[in-house]
C-alpha positions as CSV (number, residue, x, y, z in Angstrom):
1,X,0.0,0.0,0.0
2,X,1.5,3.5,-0.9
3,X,1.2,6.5,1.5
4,X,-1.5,9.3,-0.2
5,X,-0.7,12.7,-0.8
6,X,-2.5,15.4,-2.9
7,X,-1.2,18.7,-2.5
8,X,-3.1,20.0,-5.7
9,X,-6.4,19.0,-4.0
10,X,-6.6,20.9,-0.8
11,X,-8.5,21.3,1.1
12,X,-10.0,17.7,1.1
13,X,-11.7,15.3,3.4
14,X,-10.7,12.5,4.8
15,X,-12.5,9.4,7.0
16,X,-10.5,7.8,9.6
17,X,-11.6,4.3,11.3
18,X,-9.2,3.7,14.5
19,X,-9.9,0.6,16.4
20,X,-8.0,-1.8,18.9
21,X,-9.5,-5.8,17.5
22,X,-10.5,-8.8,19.4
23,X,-9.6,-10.9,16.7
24,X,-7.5,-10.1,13.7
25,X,-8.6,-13.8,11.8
26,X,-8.8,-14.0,8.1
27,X,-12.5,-13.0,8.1
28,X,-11.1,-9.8,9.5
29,X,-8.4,-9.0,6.7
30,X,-11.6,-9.9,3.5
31,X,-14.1,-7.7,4.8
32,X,-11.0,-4.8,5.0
33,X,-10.4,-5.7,1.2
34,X,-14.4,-5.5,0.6
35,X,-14.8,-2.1,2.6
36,X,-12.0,-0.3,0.6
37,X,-13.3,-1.9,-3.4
38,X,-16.3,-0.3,-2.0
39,X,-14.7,3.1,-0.9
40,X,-12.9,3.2,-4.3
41,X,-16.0,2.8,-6.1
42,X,-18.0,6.1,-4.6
43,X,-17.9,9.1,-6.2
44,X,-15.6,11.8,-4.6
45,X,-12.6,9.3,-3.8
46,X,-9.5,9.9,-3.7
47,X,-7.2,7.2,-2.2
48,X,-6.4,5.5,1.0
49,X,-4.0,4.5,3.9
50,X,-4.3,1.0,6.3
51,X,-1.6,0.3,8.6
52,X,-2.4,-3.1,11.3
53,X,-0.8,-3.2,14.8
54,X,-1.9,-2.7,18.1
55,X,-4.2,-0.7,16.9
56,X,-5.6,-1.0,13.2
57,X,-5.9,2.5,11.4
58,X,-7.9,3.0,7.9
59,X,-7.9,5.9,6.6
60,X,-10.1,6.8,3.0
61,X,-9.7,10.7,1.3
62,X,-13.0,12.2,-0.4
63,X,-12.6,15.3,-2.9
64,X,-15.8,17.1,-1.3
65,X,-17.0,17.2,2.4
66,X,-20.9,16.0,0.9
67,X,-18.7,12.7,-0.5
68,X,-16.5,12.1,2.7
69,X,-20.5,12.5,4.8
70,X,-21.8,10.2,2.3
71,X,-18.8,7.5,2.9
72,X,-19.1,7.8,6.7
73,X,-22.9,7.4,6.2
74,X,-22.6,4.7,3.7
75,X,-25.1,2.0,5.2
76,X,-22.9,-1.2,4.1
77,X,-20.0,0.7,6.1
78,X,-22.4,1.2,8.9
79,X,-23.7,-2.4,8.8
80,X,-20.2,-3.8,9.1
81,X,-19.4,-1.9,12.0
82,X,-22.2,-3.7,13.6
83,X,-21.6,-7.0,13.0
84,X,-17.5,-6.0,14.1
85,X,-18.9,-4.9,17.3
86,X,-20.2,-8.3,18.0
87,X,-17.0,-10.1,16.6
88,X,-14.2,-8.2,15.9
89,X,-13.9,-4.8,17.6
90,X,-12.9,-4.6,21.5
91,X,-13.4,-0.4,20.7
92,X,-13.6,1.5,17.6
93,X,-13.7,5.4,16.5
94,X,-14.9,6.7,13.0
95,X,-14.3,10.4,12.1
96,X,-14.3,12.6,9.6
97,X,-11.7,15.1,9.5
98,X,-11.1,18.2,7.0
99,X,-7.0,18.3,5.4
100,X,-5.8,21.6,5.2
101,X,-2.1,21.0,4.3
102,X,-0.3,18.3,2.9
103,X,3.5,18.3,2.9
104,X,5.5,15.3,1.2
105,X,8.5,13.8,0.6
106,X,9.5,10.6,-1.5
107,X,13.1,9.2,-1.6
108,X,14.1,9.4,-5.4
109,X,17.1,6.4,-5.6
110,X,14.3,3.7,-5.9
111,X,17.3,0.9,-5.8
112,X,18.1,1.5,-2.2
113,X,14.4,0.0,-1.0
114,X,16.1,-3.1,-0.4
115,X,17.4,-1.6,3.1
116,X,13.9,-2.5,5.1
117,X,12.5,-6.1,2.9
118,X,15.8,-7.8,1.7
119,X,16.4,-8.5,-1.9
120,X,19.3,-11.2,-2.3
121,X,20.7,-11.9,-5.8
122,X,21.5,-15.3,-6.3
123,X,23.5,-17.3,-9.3
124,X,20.2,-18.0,-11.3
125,X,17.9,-15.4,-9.9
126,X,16.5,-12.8,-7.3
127,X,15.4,-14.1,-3.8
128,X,13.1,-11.6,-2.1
129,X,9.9,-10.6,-0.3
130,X,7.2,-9.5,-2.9
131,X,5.5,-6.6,-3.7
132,X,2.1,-6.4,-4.4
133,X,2.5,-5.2,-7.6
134,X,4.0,-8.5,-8.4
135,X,0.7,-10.6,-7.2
136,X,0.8,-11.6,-10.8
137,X,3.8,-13.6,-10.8
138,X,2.2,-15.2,-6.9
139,X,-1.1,-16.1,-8.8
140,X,1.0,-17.5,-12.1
141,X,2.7,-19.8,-9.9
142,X,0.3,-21.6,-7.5
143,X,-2.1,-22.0,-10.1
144,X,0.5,-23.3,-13.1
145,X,1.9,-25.8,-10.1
146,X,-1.7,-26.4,-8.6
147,X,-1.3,-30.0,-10.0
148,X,2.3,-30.6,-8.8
149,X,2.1,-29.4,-5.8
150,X,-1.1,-30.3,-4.7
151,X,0.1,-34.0,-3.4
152,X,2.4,-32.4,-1.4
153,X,0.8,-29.7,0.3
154,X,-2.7,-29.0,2.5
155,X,-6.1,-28.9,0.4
156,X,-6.8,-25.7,-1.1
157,X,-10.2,-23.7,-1.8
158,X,-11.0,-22.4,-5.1
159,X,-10.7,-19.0,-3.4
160,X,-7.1,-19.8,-2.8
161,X,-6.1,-19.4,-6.3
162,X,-7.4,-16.2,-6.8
163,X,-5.7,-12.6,-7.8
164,X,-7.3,-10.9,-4.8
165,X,-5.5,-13.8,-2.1
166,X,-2.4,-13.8,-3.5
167,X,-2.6,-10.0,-2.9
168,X,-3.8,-10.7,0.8
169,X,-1.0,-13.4,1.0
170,X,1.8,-10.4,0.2
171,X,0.6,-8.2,2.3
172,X,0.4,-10.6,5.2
173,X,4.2,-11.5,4.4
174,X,5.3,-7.8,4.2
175,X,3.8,-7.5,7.6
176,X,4.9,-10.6,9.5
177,X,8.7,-9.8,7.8
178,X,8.1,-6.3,9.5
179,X,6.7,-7.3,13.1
180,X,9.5,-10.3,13.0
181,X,6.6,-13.2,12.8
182,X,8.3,-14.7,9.7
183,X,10.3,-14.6,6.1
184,X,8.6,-15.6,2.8
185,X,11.2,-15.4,-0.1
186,X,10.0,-16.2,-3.4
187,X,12.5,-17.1,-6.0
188,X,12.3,-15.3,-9.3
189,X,13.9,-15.5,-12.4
190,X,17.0,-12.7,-13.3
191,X,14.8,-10.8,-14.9
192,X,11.6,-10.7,-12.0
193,X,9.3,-11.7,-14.6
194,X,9.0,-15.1,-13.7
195,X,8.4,-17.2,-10.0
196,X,10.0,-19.9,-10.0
197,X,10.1,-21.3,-5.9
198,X,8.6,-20.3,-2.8
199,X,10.4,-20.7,1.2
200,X,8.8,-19.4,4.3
201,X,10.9,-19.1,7.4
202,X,7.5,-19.5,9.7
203,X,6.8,-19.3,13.3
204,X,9.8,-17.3,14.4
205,X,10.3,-17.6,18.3
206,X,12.4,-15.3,19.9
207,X,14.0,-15.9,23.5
208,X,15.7,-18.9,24.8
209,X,14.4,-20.6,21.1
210,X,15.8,-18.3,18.2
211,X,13.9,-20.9,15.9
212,X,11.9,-21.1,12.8
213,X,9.9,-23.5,10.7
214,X,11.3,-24.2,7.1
215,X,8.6,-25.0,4.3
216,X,9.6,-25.0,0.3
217,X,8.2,-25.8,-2.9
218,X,9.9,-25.4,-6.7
219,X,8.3,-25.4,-10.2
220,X,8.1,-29.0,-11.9
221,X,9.9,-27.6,-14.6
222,X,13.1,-26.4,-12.5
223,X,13.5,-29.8,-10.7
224,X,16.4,-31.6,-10.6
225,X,18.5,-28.2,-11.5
226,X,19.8,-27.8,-7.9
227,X,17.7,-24.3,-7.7
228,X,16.0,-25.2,-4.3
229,X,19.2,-26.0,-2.8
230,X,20.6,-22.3,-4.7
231,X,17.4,-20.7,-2.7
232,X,17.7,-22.4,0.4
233,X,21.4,-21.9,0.9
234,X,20.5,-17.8,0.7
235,X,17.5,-17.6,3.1
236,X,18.9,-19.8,5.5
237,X,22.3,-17.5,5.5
238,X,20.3,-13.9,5.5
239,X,17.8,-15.8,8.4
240,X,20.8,-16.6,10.4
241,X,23.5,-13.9,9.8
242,X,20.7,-11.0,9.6
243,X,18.1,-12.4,11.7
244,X,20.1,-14.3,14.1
245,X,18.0,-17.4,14.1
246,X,20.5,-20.5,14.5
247,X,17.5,-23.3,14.8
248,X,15.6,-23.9,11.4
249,X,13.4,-27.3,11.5
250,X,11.9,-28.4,8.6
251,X,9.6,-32.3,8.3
252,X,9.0,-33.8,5.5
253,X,6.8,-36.9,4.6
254,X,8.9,-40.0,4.3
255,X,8.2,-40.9,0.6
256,X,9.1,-37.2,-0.2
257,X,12.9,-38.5,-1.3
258,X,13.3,-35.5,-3.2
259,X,12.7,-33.0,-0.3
260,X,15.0,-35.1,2.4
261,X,18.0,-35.1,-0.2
262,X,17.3,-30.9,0.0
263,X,17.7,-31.3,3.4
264,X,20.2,-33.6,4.3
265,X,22.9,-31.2,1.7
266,X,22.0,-28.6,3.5
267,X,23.0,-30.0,6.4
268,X,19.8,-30.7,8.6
269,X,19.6,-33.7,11.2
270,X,17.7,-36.0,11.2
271,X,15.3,-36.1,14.9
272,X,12.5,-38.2,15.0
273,X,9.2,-39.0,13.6
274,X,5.6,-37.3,13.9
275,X,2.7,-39.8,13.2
276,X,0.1,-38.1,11.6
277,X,1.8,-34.7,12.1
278,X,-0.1,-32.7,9.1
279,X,-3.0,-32.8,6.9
280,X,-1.6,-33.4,3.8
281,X,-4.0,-33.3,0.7
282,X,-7.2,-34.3,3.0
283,X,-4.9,-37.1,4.7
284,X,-3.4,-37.5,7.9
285,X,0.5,-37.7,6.9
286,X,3.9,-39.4,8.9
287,X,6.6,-36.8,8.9
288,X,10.2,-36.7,9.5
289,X,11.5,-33.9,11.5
290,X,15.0,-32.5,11.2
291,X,16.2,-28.9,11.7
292,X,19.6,-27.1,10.9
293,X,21.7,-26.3,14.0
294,X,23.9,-23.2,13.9
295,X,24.7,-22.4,17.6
């Protein structure tokens, strides 16, 4: 999401909705998507701001007082707030405030980004978190590998596969990379037109733990090339050098010989075995469990 600004409109009008959540579920994060495709398509708007903390703040800008009133009015706005009050809000304020100044700033040297969400260049491609303006290349890939992958991974809904949840998926990643809760790199080709593997670095624990989960999955057409092991090598260096994580576990399924020969050249240990550790395609599955060491 980009910051607004619109000095040449002033004055103009802008809605804010503060609120501290109860829950902050997936339910949650759809109906934010629904309420702002329903801001942008009133009359009078101009753009908008969310951030999600402690305290969730979004923020829609109107052209006209009448069309800010109209937005703060809006009875599917008003409805939702309802039903929130009942499942999602613990307190919430809505207000509707006039801007009289807007001062800006952008930094010009675009290539220097990299300094908050990393962006490692590899051998054979670019490892890094995703924008949302490269949902397209998310979508491409889980729906090209949807048969591939689909043996090896959870069942999926239809909804899954869609433009508007791959965008949801990025901006979930930016934000867990940002409050520490995790690392998705996605692997793309030299020229960032292409995804061709996905790793998250999941369930980071802090403390006496400095662990993560490991999960991974490569295009059928780049197996057997040595990419994942290209990828892997990367993340798990940035995760432990820049990060300071120094236990990563990872499980696979026991038939899965491609994914433990991954592992074990990385250098993970083998350390037991979870029956029916994860639902795997609609089926209870046997995992192995290893993790990577680096204390």
């Amino acid at each position: 999401m980009k910051v607004f600004s619109s000095s040449s409109a002033l004055p103009y009008f802008a809605v804010f909705l503060s609120s501290k959540l109860l829950s902050n579920d997936v339910s949650y994060r759809i109906m934010v998507e629904k309420v702002l495709e329903l801001a942008q398509a009133q009359p009078g708007f101009l753009g908008t701001e969310y951030g999600a903390g402690e305290m969730d703040l979004l923020v829609t800008y109107w052209q006209t007082k009448e069309a800010a009133e109209a937005w703060l009015n809006h009875d599917m706005q008003r409805r939702i707030l309802s039903i929130g009050e009942n499942i999602w809000y613990e307190e919430y304020s809505l207000k509707l405030s006039e801007v009289m100044s807007d001062m800006s700033f952008k930094y010009s040297n675009s290539s220097l980004r990299a300094s908050r969400f990393p962006k490692i260049i590899t051998k054979r491609g670019v490892l890094t978190i995703l924008d949302e303006s490269q949902a397209s290349l998310l979508h491409d890939y889980v729906n090209q590998e949807k048969a591939f992958l689909s043996p090896w991974e959870p069942q999926r809904s239809d909804a899954y596969y869609s433009l508007e949840t791959c965008q949801l998926r990025i901006r979930e990643m930016r934000r867990d990379f940002l409050e520490d809760k995790g690392v998705v790199f996605c692997f793309l080709s030299p020229n960032e037109d292409r995804m061709l593997a996905y790793s998250n670095y999941s369930n980071i624990i802090r403390g006496v733990f400095q662990a993560c989960n490991l999960g991974y999955s490569l295009r059928e057409s780049e197996q057997g090339k040595g990419i994942m092991h290209e990828v892997l090598s990367a993340g798990l260096e940035y995760i432990h050098k820049e990060l300071h994580i120094d236990r990563i576990q990872a499980s696979y399924m026991p038939r899965n010989a491609k994914s433990a020969a991954v592992l074990k050249k990385l250098g993970f240990d083998k350390e037991g075995v979870a029956r029916d550790y994860l639902k795997i395609n609609g089926r209870w599955e046997d995992h192995i469990l290893t993790a990577l060491v680096l204390r």
